[in-house]
N, C-alpha and C positions, 0 to 999 in steps of 0.2 A: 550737380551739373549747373554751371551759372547759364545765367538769366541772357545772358546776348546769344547762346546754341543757336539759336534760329530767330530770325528777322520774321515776324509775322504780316510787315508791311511789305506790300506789292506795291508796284510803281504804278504810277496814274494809267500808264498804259495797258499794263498785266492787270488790271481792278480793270477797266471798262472793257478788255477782251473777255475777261471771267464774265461778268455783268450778261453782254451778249450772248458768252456760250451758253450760260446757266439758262437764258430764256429761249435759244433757240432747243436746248433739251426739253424743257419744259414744256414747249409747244408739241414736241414729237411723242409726249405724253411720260416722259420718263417722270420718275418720284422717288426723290433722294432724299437722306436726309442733310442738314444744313453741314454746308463743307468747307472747310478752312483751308486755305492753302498756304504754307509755309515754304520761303525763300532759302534753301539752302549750296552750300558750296560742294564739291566732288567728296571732299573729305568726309562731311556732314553723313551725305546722304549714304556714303558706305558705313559708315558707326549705323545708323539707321538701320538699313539693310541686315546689319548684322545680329542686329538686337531685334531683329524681326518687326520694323517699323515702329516699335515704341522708343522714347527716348530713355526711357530708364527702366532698366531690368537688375535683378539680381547680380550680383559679380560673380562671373564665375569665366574660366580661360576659354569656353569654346567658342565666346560672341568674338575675344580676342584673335582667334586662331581665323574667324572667318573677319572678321574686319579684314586682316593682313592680309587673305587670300582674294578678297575684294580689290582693294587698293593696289596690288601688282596685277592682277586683271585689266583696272581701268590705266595703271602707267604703261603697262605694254600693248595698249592699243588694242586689248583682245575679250573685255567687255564693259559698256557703260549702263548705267542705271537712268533713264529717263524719265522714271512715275516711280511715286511707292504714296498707296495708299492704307488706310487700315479701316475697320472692321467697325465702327462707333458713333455714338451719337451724341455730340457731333463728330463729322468724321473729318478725319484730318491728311492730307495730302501735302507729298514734298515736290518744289521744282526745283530744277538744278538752275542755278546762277550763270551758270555759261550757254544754257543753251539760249536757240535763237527764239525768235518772238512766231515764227513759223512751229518750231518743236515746242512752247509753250501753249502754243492754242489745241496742235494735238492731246497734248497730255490733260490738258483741262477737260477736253471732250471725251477722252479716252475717262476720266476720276469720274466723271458724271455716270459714265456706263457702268463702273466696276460701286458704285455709291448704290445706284438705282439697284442694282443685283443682289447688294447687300442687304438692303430692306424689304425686299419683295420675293426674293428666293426662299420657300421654304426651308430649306437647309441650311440659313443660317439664322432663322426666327428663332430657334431657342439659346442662340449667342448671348454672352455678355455684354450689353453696347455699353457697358463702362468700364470696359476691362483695360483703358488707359490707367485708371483710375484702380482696378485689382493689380494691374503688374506693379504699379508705383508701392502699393502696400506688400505686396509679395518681397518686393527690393527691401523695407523699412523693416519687413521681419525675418529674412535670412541674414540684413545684415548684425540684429539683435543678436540671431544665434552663433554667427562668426565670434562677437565678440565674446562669447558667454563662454562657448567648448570649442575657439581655434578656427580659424579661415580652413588650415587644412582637413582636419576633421568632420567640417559641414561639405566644403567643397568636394570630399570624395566620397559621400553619401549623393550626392547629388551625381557625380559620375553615373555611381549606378542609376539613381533613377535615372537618367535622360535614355542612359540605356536600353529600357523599357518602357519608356515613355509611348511608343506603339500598341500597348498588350492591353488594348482601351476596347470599348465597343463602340465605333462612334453612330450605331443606332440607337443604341439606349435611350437617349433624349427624346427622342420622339414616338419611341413605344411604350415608355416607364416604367421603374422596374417594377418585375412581376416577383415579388417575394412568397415562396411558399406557405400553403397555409397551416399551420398547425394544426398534426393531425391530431381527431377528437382520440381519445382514451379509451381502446377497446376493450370492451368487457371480457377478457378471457378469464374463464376458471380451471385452473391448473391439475387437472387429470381429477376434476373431483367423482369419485363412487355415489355410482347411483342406487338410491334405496327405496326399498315402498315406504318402509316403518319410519315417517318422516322425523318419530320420536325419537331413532337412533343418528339420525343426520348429524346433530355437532359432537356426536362422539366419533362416527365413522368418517367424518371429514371437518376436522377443527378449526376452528375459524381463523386460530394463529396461524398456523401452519398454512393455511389458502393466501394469508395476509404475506408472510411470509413470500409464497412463490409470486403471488403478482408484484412484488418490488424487485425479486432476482429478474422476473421477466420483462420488467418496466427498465430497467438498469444494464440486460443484454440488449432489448432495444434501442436504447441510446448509442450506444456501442455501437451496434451494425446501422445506425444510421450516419449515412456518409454527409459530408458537408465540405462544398455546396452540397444538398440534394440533388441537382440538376449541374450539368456542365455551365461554367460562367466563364464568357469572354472577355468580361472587364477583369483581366487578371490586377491592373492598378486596387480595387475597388477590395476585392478579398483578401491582399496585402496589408488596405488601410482597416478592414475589418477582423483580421485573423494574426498579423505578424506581428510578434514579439516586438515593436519599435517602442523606442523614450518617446516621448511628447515632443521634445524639437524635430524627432524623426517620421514621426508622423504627421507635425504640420509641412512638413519639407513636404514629401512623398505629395501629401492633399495637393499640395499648391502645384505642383510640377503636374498632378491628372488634370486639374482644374484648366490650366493652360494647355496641354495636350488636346483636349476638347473644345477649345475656343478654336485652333487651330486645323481642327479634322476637316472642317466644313469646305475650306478652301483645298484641301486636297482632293474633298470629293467632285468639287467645280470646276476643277482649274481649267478643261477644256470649255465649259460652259461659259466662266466667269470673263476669261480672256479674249472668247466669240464674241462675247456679246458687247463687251468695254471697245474691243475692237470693232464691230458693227458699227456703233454708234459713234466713235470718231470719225470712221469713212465717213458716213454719211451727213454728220455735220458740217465735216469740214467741205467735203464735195458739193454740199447743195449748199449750203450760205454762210460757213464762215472762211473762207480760201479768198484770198486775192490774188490777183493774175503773179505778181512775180511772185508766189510762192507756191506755185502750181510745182514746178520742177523739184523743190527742194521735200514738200510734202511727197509725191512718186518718191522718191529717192528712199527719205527714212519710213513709208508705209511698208516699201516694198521687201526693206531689209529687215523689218517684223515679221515679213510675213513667209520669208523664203525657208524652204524646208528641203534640207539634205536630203540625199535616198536613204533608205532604210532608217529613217526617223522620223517623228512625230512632233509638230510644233501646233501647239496646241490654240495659240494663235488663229493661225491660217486655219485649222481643221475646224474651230468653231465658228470662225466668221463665215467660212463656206457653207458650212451645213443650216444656218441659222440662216443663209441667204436664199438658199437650196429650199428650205422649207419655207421661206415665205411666197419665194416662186410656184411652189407645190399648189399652195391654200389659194394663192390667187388666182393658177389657172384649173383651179379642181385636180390638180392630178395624184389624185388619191379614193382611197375607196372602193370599193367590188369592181366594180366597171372599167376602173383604169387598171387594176392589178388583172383582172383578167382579159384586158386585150394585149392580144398576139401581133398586130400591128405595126410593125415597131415606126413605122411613119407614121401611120395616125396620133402614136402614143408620143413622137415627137415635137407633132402638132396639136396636139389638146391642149383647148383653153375654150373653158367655157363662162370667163370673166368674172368669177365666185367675189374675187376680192378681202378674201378672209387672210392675207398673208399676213397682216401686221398683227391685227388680234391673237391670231395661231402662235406666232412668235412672243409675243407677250404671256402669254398663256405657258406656253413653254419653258420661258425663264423663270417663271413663277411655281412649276411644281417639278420639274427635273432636277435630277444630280446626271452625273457623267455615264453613267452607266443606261439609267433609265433611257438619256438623251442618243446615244451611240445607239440602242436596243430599237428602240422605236422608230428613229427616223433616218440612218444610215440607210440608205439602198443600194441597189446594183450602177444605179445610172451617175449617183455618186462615187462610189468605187472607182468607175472607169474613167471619169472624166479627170478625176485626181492623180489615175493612174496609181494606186494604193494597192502594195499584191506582200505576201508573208515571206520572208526571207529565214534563210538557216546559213549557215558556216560549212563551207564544203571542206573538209580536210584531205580531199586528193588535189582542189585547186590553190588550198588556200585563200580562199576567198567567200564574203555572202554572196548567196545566187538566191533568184527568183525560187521559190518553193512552190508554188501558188496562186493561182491568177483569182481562186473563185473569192464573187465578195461575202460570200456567208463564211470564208475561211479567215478574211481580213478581219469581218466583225466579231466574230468570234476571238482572235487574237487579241483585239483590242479591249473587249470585254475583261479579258485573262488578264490582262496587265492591268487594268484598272481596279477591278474587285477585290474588295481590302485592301486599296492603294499599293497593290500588288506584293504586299504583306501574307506569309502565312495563317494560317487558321491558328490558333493556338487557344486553349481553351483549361481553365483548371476542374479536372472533374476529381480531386481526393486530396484532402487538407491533411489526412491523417493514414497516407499510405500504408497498406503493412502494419496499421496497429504502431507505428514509429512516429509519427509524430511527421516526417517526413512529404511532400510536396509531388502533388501527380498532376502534370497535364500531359495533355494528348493536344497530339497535330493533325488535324484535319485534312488530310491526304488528297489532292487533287490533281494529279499528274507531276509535279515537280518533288524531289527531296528536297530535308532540310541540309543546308549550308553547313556539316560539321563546324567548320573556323566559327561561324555566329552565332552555335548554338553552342558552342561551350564560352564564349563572351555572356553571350546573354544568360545560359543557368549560374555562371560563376554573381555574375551582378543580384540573382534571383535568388540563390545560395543566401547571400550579405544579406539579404534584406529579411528573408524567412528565418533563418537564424539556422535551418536544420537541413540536412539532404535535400537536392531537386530533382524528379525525373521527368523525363519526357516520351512517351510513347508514341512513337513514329512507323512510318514505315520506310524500307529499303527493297528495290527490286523486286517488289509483290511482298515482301515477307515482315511481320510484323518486328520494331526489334524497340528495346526500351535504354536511352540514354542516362544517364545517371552521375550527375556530381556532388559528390562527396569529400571532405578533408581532403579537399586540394586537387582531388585527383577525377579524370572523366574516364567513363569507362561506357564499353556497348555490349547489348547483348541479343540475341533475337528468341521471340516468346515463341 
């Protein structure tokens, strides 16, 4: 990539708007770490975009396939990219060159919020913050192995993994792995006969022969001991510890988990990360960085951030509200035994007993939630309503979604559903060596939805390659237990 990609100099005017935002965030107590902003062109920033905000990644056709789908986006008027920041220390932010000096101050104050989140959210403290710096080595040695065994050859190892690039645990990091402990060596004595005459003992039970059965029985215990011992959800991890792969194939596979987990984090936030980046733009730019003529044109692009179709989720708007919502809460007390149990609903409209805890509570909050925890704890009824947030289904007599729904325990519970496991199946490998063959067992973790026939013979076919041997998957269909299975080419079902 030459050296001119990106202009790292800001104009005298974009440097002392940055200069001001930086310390009006700083006064509102935000803590970032140090942030670069880099000037780039519409072009720029969709290559960026596509490469998942690093400037150099691995080659491989999918960043290509999403650049292209970017770049007819932004020519037909039907999406633009106005932030893109990343994950690092220092962390580095792009602005687009055409926008105005109004959408420039947003996006600075918006980089502050999404920087500060980054450092102080637990759920991204076990990040890489040099993992600028691992994708560029990731790039320097895939493209070793292109040259070594063929661009096509690496390229479509890498197919599959991206493939399964989800089949991670991404709590592992923060619970460490609990490895089983090797069991101690039980003393069994294999049917030996018991005698008074202790003088006749190594004739009536020989010592080879006892020697003998504790090794057959030490040797069928290994056998029936399964591996994993316990179900494991990092299916990536028991691949790079179990499958058959060359050394190229197994540093690929590492490098593609490695970055799969750098990445989980922001899927677990995305409502949280976007609240709160959005929070703190509002509120910068509304209390002291706005000037009178850019009052209108700030309304304008806040409000088209923030707008949310029916029956969808703009994760935007839902976190900036709920994150305002709760600091309103902490400020007028409205929380607690007392509040949840009055019946009042005027009194409960009017409670305020001047607490002033709303900024702290919020602070607090960004510092130990993910998306689920955040939705779980602090969604309420009086939210719900006000949003007008109700569950929607597909009527196939109207053709059309209709309201399912009105209660908010029904909305928060939907929401929880699509969020938990980034709304990913359960998939878990419980038998390395099914069947005595050699052969590949997980089971799916059943929780009201089946699995996708179409995506589960993509993904055992990729899982097949990469094991070397047969893959099954034990699922369930319509209550009834049934077990998927690819083999030489072929899928087949069957129910246990």
């Amino acid at each position: 990539m030459s050296n001119d990609f990106m202009s790292s100099d800001l104009t005298p005017e974009l440097a002392r708007h940055r200069d001001q935002i930086r310390k009006y965030a700083e006064d509102y107590g935000l803590d970032f770490f140090e942030t670069v902003f880099e000037m780039v062109d519409y072009e720029q920033i969709n290559s960026l975009a596509a490469l998942g905000g690093f400037p150099v990644r691995y080659p491989h056709w999918r960043f290509g396939m999403e650049y292209d789908q970017l770049s007819k986006g932004y020519a037909w008027g039907l999406q633009k990219i106005y932030e893109m920041v990343i994950n690092t220390d220092p962390s580095y932010a792009y602005l687009m060159k055409s926008n105005s000096v109004a959408d420039q101050k947003i996006v600075m104050a918006h980089v502050y919020g999404h920087v500060d989140f980054f450092k102080n959210n637990y759920w991204f403290s076990k990040t890489n913050r040099k993992m600028l710096d691992a994708m560029a080595n990731h790039a320097v040695r895939i493209r070793a192995h292109m040259d070594r065994y063929g661009q096509d050859t690496v390229e479509s190892f890498i197919d599959k993994c991206l493939s399964i690039e989800g089949l991670i645990d991404p709590f592992q990091s923060y619970v460490g792995v609990k490895r089983p402990t090797e069991e101690r060596e039980v003393d069994r004595e294999p049917g030996k006969i018991k005698t008074d005459r202790q003088y006749m003992d190594k004739f009536i039970n020989p010592p080879e022969f006892l020697e003998e059965q504790r090794n057959r029985m030490r040797e069928e215990a290994k056998k029936a001991k399964r591996n994993p011992a316990t179900p494991m959800k990092d299916v990536l991890a028991f691949l790079l510890e179990n499958a058959p792969l060359a050394d190229w194939e197994h540093d690929v596979l590492g490098m593609i988990r490695d970055e799969a987990y750098y990445f989980s984090p922001q899927g677990q936030t995305k409502i949280m990360n976007e609240g709160w980046a959005s929070y703190w733009h509002s509120k910068i730019m509304t209390q002291k960085a706005l000037k009178d003529s850019e009052i209108v044109d700030f309304a304008d692009h806040h409000a088209g951030v923030m707008a949310m179709a029916p029956g969808q989720i703009n994760p935007y708007k839902i976190g900036l509200e709920l994150f305002r919502d709760i600091e309103d809460r902490w400020n007028r007390g409205k929380f607690g035994k007392d509040y949840d149990d009055c019946d009042d609903m005027v009194l409960k409209a009017r409670w305020d007993k001047k607490l002033d805890l709303g900024r702290s509570k919020i602070f607090e909050v960004r510092r130990v939630c993910n998306d689920i925890t955040f939705i779980d704890e602090y969604l309420t009824e009086e939210f719900v309503e006000r949003l007008k947030m109700y569950t929607y289904a597909f009527n196939r007599r109207t053709n059309q979604y209709e309201i399912v729904d009105r209660d908010w325990t029904k909305v928060r519970e939907k929401l929880l559903f699509q969020l938990t496991n980034r709304g990913q199946p359960f998939i878990y490998v419980t038998d390395g060596n099914f069947q005595n063959k050699g052969e590949l067992l997980l089971s799916h973790k059943h929780q009201g939805l089946d699995l996708d026939v179409r995506w589960s013979r993509e993904t055992m076919t990729s899982l097949a390659a990469i094991w070397g041997r047969p893959v099954n998957v034990e699922t369930e269909y319509d209550g009834q237990k049934k077990l998927l299975t690819y083999a030489d080419g072929e899928f087949t079902e069957k129910f246990l």
